[in-house]
N, C-alpha and C positions, 0 to 999 in steps of 0.2 A: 469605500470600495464600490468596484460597479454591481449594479444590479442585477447580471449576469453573472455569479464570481468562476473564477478559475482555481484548481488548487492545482497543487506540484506532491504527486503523491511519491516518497522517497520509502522502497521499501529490498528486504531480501530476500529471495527467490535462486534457491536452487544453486551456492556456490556464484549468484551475481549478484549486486544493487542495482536494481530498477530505480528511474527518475521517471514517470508518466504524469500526464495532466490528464484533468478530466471535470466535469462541470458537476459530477452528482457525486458525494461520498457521505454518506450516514454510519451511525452505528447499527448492526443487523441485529434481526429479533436471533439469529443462530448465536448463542453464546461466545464472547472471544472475537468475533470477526467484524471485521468493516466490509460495506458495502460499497462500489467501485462504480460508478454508471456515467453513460457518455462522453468516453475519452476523447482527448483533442491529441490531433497529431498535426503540429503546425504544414502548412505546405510550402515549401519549397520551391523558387523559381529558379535554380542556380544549377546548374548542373551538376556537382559533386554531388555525391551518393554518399550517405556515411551507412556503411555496414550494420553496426548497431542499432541505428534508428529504422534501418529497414526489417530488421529483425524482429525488434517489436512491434511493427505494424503487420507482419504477417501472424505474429503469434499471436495480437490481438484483434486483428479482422473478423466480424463476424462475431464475436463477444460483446451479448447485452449486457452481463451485469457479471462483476468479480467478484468476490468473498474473500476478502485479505485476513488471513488469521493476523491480529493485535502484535502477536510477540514478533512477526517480522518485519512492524513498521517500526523505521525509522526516524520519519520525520513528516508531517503533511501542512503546505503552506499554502496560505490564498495569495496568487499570483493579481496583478494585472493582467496579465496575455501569458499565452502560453510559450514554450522555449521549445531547446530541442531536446526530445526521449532521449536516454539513452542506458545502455546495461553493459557495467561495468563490472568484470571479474574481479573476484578476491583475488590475489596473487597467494603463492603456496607460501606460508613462511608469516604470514597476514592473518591475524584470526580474527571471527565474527562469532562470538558469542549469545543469538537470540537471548532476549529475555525467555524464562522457559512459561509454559501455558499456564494462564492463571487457573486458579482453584475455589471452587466453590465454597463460600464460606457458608461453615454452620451454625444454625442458630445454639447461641448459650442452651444446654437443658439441663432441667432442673434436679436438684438432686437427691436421689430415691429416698434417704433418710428423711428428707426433711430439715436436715441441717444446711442452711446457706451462709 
């Protein structure tokens, strides 16, 4: 892959799927969530406008870094170059069942008798 990589972050957001690109995604020191940083938004020579990809360029204009909580991704790829965004409604009748928030696990302890 190039040395530069690209990912295609597929995730959901509020009743839509989000498809974004972006060049920095880690795991966050905040429990549960991904870190989202310098998104690509391909440019466009053509005159058509797609509604959707304009959508998420203004909602993410101006956004250094995102915090994706885990349970609403769906899928993250390293691309060659990036495509086009776009945010695609659930239709009603359609379910999307997030994974639900993981849980800290606790360590075995020990037990009070003395019997193990």
């Amino acid at each position: 892959m190039a040395s530069n990589p690209i990912y295609k972050i597929v995730f959901y957001n509020r009743n839509e799927v989000y498809e974004l690109f972006a060049r920095q995604i880690y795991q966050s020191d905040m429990y549960g969530f991904i870190e989202v940083e310098e998104y690509a938004f391909g440019e466009r020579s053509t005159m058509i406008v797609d509604p959707s990809e304009e959508k998420l360029k203004a909602e993410f204009s101006g956004v250094i870094r995102s915090y994706i909580p885990m349970h609403s991704i769906i899928r993250i790829d390293e691309v060659e170059k990036e495509g086009a965004v776009r945010a695609t409604e659930v239709k009603e009748g359609k379910s999307f069942a997030p994974i639900p928030f993981p849980k800290p696990v606790m360590a075995a302890q020990p037990d009070p008798s003395g019997d193990n």
